[in-house]
NUNUMAR-662881 format. One line per field, with one value per residue (C-alpha): residue number from 0; y, x, z. Coordinates in steps of 0.001 Angstrom, whole numbers, plus 524288, in hexadecimal, padded with zeros to 5 digits. Layout:
residues N
k: NUM  ... .
y: Y  ... .
x: X  ... .
z: Z  ... .
//
This chain:
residues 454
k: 0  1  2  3  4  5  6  7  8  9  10  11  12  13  14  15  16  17  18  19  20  21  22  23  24  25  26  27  28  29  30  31  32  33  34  35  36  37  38  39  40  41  42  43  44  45  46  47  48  49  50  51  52  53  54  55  56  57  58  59  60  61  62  63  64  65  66  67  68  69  70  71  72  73  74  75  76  77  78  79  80  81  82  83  84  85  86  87  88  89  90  91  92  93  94  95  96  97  98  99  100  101  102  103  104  105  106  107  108  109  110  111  112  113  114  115  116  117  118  119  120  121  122  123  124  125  126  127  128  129  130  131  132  133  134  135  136  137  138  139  140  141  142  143  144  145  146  147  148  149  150  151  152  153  154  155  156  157  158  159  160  161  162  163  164  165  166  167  168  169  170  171  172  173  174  175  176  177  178  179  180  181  182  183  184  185  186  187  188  189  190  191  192  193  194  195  196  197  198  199  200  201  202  203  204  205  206  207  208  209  210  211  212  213  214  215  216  217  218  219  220  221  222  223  224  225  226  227  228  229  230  231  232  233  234  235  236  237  238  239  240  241  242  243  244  245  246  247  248  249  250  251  252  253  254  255  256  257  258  259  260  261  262  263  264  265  266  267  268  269  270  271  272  273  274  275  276  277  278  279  280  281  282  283  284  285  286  287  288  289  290  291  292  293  294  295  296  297  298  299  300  301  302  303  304  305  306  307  308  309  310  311  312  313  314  315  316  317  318  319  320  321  322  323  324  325  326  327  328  329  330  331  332  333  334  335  336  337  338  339  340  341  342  343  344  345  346  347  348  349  350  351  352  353  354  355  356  357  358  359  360  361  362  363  364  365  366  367  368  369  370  371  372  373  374  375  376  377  378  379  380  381  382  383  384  385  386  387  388  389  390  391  392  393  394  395  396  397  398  399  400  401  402  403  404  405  406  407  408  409  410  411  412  413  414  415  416  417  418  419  420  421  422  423  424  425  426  427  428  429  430  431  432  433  434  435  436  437  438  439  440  441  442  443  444  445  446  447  448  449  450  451  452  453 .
y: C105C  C02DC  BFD51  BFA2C  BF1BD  BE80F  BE32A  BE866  BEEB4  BFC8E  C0453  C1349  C1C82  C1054  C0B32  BFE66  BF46F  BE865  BDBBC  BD51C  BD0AC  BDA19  BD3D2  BCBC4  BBD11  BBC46  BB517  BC1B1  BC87D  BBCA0  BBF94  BCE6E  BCAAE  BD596  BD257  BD4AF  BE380  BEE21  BEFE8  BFD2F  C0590  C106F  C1B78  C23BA  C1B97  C25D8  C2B3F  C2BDF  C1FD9  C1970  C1D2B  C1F9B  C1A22  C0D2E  C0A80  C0D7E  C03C2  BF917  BF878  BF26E  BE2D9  BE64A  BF07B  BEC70  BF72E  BEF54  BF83F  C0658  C1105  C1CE5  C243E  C2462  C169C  C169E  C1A3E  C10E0  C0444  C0779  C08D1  BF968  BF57F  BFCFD  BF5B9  BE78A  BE9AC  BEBA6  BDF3A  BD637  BD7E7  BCB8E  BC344  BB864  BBE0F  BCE76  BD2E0  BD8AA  BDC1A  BEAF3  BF091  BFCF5  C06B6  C1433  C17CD  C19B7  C16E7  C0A63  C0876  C0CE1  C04AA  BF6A0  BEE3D  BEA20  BF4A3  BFA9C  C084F  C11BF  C18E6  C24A3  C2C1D  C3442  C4217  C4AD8  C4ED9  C4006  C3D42  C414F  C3CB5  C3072  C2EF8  C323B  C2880  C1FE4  C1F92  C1FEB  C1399  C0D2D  C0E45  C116C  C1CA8  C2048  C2F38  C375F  C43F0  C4D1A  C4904  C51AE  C5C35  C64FD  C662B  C6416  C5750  C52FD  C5637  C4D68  C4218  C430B  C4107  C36EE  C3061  C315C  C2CE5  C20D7  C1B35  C1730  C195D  C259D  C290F  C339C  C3352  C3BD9  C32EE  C3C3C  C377A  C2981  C22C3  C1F58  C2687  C325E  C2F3C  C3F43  C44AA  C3CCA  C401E  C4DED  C4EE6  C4750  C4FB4  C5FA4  C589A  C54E8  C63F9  C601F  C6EAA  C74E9  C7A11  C7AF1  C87BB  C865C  C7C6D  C7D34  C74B9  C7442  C6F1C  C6F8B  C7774  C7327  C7842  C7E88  C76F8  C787D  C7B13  C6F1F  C6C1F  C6476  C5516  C49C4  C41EF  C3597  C294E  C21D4  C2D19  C2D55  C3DD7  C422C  C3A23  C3F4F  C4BAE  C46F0  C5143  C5B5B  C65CD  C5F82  C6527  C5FF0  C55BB  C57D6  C4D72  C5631  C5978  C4C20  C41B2  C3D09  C3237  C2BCD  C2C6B  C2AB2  C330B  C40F6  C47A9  C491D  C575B  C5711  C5937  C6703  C68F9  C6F94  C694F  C5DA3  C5F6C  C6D9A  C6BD8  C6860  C6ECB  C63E3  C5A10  C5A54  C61E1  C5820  C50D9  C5B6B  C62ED  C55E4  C53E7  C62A4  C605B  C5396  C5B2D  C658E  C5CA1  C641D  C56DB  C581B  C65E5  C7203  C8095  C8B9E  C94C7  C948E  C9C72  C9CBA  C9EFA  C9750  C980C  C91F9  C8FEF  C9ADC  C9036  C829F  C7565  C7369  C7F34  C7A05  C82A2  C85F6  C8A95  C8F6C  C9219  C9028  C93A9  C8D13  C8F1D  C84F8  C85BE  C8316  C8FCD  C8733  C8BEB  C852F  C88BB  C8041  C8580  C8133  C86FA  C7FC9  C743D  C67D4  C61BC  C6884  C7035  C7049  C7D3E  C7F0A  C8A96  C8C67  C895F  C7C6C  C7428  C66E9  C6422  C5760  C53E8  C4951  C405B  C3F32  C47FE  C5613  C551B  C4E00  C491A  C45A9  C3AD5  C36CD  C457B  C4AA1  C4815  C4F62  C50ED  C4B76  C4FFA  C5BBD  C64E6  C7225  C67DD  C5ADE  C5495  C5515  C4BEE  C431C  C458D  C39C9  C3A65  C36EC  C2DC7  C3898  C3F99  C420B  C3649  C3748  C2C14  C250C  C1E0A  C16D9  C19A0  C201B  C14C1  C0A56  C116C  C127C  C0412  C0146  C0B48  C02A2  BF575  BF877  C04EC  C0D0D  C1CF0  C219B  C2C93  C3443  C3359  C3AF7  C4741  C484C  C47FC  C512E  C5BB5  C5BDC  C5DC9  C68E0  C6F68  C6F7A  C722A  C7EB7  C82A8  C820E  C89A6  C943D  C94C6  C9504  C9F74  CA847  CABC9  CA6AE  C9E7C  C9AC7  C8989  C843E  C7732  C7130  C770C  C7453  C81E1  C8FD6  C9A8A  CA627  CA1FA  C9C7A  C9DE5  C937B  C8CC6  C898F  C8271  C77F5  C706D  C7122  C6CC4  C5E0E  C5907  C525D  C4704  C4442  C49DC  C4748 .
x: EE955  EEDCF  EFA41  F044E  F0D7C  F0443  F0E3F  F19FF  F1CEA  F1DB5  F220D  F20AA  F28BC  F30E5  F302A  F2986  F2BEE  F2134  F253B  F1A7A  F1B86  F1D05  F101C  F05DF  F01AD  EF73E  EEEFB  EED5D  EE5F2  EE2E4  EE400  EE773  EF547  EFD06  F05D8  EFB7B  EF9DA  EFDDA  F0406  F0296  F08CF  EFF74  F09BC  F00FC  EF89A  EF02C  EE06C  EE153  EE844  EDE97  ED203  ED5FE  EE444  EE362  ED64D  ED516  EE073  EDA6A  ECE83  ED7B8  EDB68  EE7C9  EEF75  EF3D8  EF758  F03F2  F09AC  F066F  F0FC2  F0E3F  F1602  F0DDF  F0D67  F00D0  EFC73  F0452  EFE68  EEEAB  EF2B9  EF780  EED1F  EE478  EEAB8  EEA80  EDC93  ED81D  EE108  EDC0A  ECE31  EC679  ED434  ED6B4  EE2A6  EE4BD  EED53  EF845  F01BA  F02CB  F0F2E  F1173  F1CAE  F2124  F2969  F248B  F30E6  F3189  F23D3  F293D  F35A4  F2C36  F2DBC  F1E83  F1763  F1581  F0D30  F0AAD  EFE3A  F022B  EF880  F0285  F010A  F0133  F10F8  F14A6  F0D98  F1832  F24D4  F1F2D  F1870  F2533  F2D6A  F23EE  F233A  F3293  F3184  F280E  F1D39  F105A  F094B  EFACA  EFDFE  EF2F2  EF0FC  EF5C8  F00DD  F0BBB  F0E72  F145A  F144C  F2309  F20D9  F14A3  F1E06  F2A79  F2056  F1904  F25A2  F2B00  F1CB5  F2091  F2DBA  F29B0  F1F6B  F18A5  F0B65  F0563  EF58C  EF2EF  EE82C  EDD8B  ED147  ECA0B  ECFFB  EC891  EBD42  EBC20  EB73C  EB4A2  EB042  EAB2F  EB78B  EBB5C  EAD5D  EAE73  EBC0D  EB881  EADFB  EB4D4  EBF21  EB5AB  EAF22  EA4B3  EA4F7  EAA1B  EB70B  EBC80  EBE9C  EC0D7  EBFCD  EBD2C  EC3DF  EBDC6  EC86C  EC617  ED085  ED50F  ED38B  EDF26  EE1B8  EE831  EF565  EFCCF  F06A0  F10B4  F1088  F19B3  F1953  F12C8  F1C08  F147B  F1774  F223C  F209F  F2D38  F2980  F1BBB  F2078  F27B2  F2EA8  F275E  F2C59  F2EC4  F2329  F1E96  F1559  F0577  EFC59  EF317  EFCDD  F003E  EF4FC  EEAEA  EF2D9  EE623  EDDCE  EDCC5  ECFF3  ED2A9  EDAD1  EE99A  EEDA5  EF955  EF057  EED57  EFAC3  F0329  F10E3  F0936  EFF37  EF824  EEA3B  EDE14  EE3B9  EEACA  EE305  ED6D7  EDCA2  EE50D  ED7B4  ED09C  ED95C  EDD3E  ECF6C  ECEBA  EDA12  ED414  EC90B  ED07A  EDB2B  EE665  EEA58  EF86E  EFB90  EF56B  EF2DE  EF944  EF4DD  EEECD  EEAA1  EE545  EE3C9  EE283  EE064  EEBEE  EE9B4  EF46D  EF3B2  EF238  EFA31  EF17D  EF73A  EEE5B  EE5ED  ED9AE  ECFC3  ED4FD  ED275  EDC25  EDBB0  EE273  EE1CB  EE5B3  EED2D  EE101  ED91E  ED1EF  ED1A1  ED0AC  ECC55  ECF28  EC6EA  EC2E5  EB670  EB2E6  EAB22  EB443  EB764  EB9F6  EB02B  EB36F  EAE2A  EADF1  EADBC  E9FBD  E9D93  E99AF  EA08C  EA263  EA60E  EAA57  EAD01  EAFFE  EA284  E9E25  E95DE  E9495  E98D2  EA391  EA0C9  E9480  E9399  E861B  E828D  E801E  E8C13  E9302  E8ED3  E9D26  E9B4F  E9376  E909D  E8B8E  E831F  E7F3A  E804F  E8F33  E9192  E8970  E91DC  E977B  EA567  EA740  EAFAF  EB8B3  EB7DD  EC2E8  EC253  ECB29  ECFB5  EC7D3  ECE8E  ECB46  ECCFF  ED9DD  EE156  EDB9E  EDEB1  EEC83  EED56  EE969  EF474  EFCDE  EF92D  EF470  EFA65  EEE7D  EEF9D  EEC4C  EE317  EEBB2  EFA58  F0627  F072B  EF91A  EF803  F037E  EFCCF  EEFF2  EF6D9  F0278  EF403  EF079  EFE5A  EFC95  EF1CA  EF63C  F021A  EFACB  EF22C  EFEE6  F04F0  EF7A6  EFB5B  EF85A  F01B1  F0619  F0895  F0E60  F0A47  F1493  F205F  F1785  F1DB3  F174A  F1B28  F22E8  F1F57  F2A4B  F2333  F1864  F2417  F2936  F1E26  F1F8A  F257F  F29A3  F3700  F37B5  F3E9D  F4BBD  F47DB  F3AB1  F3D6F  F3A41 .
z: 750C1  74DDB  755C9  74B72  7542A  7512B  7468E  74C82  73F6C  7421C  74CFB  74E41  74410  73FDC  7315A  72DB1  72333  72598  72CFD  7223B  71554  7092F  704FC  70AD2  707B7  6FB8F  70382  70BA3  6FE3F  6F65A  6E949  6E9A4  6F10C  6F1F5  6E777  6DDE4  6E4B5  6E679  6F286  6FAA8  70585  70BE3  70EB9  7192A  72081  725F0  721A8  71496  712E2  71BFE  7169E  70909  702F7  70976  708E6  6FAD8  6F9DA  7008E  6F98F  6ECA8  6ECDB  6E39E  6ED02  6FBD6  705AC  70A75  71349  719D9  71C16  72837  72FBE  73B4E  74055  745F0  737ED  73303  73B60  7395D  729EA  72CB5  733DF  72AD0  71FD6  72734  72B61  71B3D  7177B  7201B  71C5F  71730  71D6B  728D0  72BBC  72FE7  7266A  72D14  7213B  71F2F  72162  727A7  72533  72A52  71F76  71257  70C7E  710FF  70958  6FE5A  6FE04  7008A  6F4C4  6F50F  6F5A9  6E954  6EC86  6F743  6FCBC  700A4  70B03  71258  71552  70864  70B52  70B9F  6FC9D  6F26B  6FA2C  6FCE6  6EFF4  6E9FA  6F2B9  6EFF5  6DFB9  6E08D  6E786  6DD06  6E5BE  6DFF8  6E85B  6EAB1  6F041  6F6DE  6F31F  6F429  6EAF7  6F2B0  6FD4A  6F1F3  6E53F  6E3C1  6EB62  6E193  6D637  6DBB3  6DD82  6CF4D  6CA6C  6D295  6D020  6C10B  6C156  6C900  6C084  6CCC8  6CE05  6D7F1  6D87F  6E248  6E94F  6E273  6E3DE  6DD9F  6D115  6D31C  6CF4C  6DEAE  6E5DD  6DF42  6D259  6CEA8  6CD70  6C1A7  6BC0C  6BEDA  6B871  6AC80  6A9C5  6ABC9  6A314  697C4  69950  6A0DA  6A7A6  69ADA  69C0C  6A960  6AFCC  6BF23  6CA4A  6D59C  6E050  6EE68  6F9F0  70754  710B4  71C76  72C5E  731EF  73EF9  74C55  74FD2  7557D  75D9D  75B68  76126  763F7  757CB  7575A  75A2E  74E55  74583  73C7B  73D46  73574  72AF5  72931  7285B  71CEE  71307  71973  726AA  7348B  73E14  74A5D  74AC3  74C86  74CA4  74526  73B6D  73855  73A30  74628  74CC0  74F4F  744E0  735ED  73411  7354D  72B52  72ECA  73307  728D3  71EC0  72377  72356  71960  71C48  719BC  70D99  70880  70D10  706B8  6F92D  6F7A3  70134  6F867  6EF19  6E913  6E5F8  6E0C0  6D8FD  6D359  6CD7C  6C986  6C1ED  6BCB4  6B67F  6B293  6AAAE  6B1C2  6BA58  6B75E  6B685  6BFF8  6C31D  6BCAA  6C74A  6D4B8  6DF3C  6ECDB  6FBDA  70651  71673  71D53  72B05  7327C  74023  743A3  73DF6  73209  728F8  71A92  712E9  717FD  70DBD  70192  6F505  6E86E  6D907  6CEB4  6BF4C  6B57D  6A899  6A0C9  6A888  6B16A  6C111  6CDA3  6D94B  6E4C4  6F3F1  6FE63  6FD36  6F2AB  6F1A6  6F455  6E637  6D9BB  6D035  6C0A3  6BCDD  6ABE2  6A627  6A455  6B2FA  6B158  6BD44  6C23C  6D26A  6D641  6E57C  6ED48  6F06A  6FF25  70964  70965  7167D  717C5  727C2  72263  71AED  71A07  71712  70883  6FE8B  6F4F7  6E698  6E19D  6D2B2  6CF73  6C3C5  6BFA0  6B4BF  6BA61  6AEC2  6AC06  6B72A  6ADFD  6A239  69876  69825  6888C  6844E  67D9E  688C0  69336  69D6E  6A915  6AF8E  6B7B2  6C1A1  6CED0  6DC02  6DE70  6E6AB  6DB95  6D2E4  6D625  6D872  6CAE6  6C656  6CDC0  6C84A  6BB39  6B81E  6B53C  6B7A9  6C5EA  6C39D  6CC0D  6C94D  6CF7F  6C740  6C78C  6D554  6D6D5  6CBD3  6D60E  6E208  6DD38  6D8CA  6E5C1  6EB66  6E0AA  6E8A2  6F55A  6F183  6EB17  6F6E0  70107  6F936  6F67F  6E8BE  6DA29  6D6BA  6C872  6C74C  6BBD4  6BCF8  6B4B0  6BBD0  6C6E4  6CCFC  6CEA1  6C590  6CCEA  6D990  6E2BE  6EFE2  6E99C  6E3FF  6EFC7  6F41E  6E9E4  6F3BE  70151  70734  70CA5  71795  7119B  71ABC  71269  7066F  6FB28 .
//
């Protein structure tokens, strides 16, 4: 991992405001100086943000990443030097002028940076999003949009009374770089199928995992604060993140003080384009239904396989599984159907081997359907970071605002309720409550520490 003394600007659990200027000289950019940017703070400097947030972010001449934000410190340098490395391409001179900071706050209360990546751990995205549009910051939030659905609610709103602008991550909403999804909803929604009766929604589980015992925190990690609004428990590095690698996924994410499992990991995404082709974006279930295996041992407590029911106001089901096929299937009433997945090998360890069929169809040639001028067109929008910077700078709608992300993941919170409790539950999506149930009531939301609250 890279040595951040090397500056002498950060030093182990201790906040850091930059010893550099708020923006760097034009001749560092030529023509696209930063004051003619937008200028960016990566909150959550680990994987995602790595191969994903930042990246995408870099690839764009009108947006500079300006500073990065971490709580672990090791994290928190190789984002810098990460960061450095990319801005100092095609220069004499290294560019040395990222700032670093432990605190998001701090971020959020700098006068020149006007928006925030945030690639934290799923029970960090609404009260930093929130903190964040409070403090007329624009965000780009990964999905999931919130821990609970009481949390998603508070930060819809506070998204809405802001006027700033929020897209959450749900690249499957792009033009880049999966095109089919857009295609496939376009056509269910002009009757391509016929009417639509059911869909089916195919989401991995997730492996139970060993028990762990507890471990002397790491000196470069800032552990209360990860924690955030959720319970003190002892620290585990594999209930947390690898301290010395960015490529494996992070054990919190098979943790449920931390984030539900893949119903709301992948979920999020595909739900969100069921809903897409279903028109229901901004409302939900009136009734779901389902079990699940949850592992009895180990540190990673998530839902193993599964298999939930919903049914819609307008008739239509859902069934979300495991054991399906990963993507979703539009079934119409007449059985004619339409499945659109994700593009790359069958296999996913092996690349080079045969590839996925991303759009596919009980009759060929619907995928080669005209979309008619009087016809419904859904918005067709870029990649999901550019697309967001264009919001930004020209005001054009993100294809996937606040309440829209916050409709797809309460869906999936729905489900993970119903399959926690065992029963059928009854939703009424616009009190956003369940009907004569307290016991699923009272997961809504879950109590914060006063310390992080929001």
């Amino acid at each position: 991992m890279t040595d951040i003394s090397r500056r002498g600007l950060i030093k182990a659990g201790a906040t850091t405001a930059a010893a550099f200027p708020a923006i760097v000289p034009a001749s560092v950019f030529g023509q696209n100086a930063p004051s003619n940017r937008t200028t960016i703070a990566a909150i959550g400097t680990g994987r995602i943000s790595r191969i994903h947030d930042m990246k995408e972010i870099h690839k764009h001449a009108d947006a500079q990443i300006v500073a990065v934000c971490d709580l672990d410190t090791k994290r928190l340098g190789a984002a810098m030097q990460l960061v450095d490395s990319r801005y100092s391409e095609g220069r004499e001179k290294p560019y040395t002028g990222t700032r670093g900071y432990t605190d998001y706050l701090e971020v959020l209360a700098a006068s020149d940076i006007d928006a925030v990546i945030v690639s934290t751990p799923d029970h960090q995205h609404a009260p930093i999003a929130i903190r964040a549009v409070r403090a007329g910051k624009h965000v780009y939030l990964q999905k999931p949009a919130s821990l609970t659905i009481a949390e998603g609610r508070k930060m819809a709103d506070a998204v809405k009374a802001s006027g700033r602008i929020l897209q959450i991550g749900s690249q499957q909403r792009g033009q880049e770089p999966w095109p089919q999804f857009h295609r496939a909803c376009e056509l269910v929604r002009n009757g391509r199928i016929g009417k639509l009766k059911h869909l089916e929604v195919g989401l991995p589980g997730d492996p139970s995992g060993p028990a762990a015992a507890a471990m002397p925190i790491p000196r470069n990690l800032d552990y209360d604060a990860w924690l955030g609004t959720t319970p003190e428990i002892p620290y585990t590095e594999i209930g947390v993140h690898p301290q010395d690698s960015f490529e494996n996924r992070p054990g919190w994410l098979r943790i449920e003080q931390f984030g539900a499992g893949m119903i709301t990991g992948w979920g999020a995404h595909h739900v969100d384009t069921a809903h897409w082709g279903m028109d229901t974006e901004y409302t939900g279930p009136v009734e779901v239904w389902g079990t699940a295996e949850f592992p009895k041992s180990g540190l990673w407590n998530v839902h193993g396989p599964f298999e939930s029911h919903a049914r819609y106001a307008n008739g239509v089901t859902m069934t979300i599984s495991g054991a399906l096929p990963n993507g979703i299937k539009f079934i119409g009433e007449k059985g004619a159907w339409i499945f659109v997945t994700r593009s790359g090998p069958v296999t996913p360890s092996d690349p080079a081997g045969p590839q996925v069929v991303p759009l596919q169809a009980s009759d060929p040639r619907v995928l080669d359907s005209v979309i008619g001028p009087n016809e419904i067109h859904l918005y067709k929008a870029p990649e999901q970071h550019r697309n967001w910077l264009d919001a930004i700078r020209t005001g054009v709608p993100v294809s996937a605002p606040a309440e829209l992300g916050h409709r797809g993941c309460s869906t999936c919170l729905v489900h993970w309720i119903a399959m926690k409790t065992g029963r059928k539950l009854k939703w009424d999506p616009k009190a956003e409550r369940f009907i004569g149930d307290d016991e699923a009531n009272a997961m809504l939301s879950r109590p914060q520490r006063d310390k992080y609250a929001i």
